[in-house]
C-alpha atoms as one frame of an Amber mdcrd trajectory, in Angstrom:
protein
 -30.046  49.780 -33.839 -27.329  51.725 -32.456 -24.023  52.749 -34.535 -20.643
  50.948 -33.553 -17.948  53.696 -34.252 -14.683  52.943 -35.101 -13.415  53.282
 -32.102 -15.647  51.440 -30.312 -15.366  48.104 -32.915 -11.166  48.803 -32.005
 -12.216  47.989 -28.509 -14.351  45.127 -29.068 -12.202  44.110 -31.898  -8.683
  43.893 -30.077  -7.836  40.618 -27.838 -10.167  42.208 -24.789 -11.996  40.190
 -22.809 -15.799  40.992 -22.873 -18.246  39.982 -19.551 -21.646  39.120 -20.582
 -24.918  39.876 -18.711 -28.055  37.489 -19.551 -31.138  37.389 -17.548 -32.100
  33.772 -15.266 -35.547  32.322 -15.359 -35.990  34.648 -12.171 -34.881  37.887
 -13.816 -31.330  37.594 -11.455 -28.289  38.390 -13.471 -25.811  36.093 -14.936
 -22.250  37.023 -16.093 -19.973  35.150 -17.937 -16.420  36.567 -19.481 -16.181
  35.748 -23.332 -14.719  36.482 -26.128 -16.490  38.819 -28.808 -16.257  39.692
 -32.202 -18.350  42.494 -34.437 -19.751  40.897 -36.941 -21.356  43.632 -39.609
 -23.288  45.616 -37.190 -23.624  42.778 -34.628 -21.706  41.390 -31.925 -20.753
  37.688 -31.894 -20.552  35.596 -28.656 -19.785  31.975 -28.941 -21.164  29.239
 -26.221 -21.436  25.771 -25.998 -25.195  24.503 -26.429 -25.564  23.359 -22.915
 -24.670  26.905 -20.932 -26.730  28.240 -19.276 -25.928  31.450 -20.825 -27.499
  29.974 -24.045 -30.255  28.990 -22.380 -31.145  32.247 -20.798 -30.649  33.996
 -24.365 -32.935  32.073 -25.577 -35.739  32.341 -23.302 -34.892  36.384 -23.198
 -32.704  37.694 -25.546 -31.204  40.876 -23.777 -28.238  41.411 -23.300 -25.614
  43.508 -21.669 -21.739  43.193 -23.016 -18.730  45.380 -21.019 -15.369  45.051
 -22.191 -12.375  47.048 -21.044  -8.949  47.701 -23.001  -6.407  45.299 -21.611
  -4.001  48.156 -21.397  -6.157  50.655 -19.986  -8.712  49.476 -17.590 -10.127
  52.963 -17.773 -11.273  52.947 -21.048 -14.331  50.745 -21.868 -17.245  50.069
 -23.999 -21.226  49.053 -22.444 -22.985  47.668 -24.989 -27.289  46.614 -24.385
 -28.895  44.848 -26.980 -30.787  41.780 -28.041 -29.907  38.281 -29.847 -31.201
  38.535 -33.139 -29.885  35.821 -34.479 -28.645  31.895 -33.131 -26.175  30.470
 -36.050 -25.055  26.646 -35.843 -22.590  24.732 -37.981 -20.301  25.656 -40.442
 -20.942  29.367 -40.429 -20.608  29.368 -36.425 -17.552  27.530 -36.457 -16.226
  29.682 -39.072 -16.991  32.457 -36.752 -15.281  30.774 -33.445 -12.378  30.262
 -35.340 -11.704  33.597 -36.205 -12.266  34.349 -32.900  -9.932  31.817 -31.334
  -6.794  32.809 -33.932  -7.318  36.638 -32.694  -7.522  35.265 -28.525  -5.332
  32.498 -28.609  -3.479  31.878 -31.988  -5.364  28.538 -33.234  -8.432  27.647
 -34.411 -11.038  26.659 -31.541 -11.295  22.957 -30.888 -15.162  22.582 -29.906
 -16.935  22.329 -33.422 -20.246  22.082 -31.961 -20.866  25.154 -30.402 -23.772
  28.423 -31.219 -22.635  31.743 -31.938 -25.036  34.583 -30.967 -25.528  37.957
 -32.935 -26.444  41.014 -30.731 -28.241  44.058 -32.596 -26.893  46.378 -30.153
 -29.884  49.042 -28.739 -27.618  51.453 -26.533 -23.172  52.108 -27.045 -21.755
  53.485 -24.228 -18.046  54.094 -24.472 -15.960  55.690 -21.434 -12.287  56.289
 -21.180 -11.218  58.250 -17.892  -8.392  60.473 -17.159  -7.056  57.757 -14.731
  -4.150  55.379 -15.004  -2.760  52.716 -12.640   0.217  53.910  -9.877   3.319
  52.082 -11.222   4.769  49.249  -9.698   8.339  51.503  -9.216   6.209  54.235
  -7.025   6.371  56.537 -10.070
């Protein structure tokens, strides 16, 4: 299992959006944008039981998570691993509503939904010496 430095669980622990890679039945790629948490060692994605991104994680459990810092597109975080873990119920929900206060302020209305831990295999973080040109021309 690969180590999650601090500043890499600051990036995946701040209110950044996180895209998803799970492999189809066909071995095609399938993103999804998400939140994430780190739970322990582990990443937490949340999904309803129907999506297909469940599906696919359950059939194959690798997975590839990028997530860049809201402020600075240039400084991200790859993450490969593997679902080690599918938790239901009260300890999922528990999860998603943690979650859901750090995204969007309130807990998360769908009770019914599976959180999946990722062991992550491979930590990747990046930040460039680039910035955006300012709206102003400056």
């Amino acid at each position: 299992m690969a180590e999650l430095s601090a500043e890499v669980r600051a990036l995946l622990g701040a209110r950044n959006m996180a895209h998803v890679a799970t492999l189809m039945p066909d071995g095609s790629p399938h993103v999804s944008p998400v939140w994430i948490a780190v739970e322990g060692d582990r990443l937490a994605i949340f999904s309803a039981r129907e999506n297909r991104k469940v599906a696919n994680l359950r059939r194959d459990g690798r997975v590839a998570v990028s997530v860049c810092d809201e402020h600075n597109p240039y400084r991200s975080v790859v993450v490969r691993g593997r679902v080690v873990e599918e938790l239901q119920g009260d300890e999922a929900v528990e999860i998603m509503d943690r979650m859901s206060n750090r995204y969007v302020g309130t807990d998360f209305p769908m009770r019914s939904a599976i959180v999946s831990l990722i062991e992550p295999e491979r930590v990747h973080l990046q930040d460039l010496p680039f910035h955006h040109p300012s709206d102003t021309g400056t």
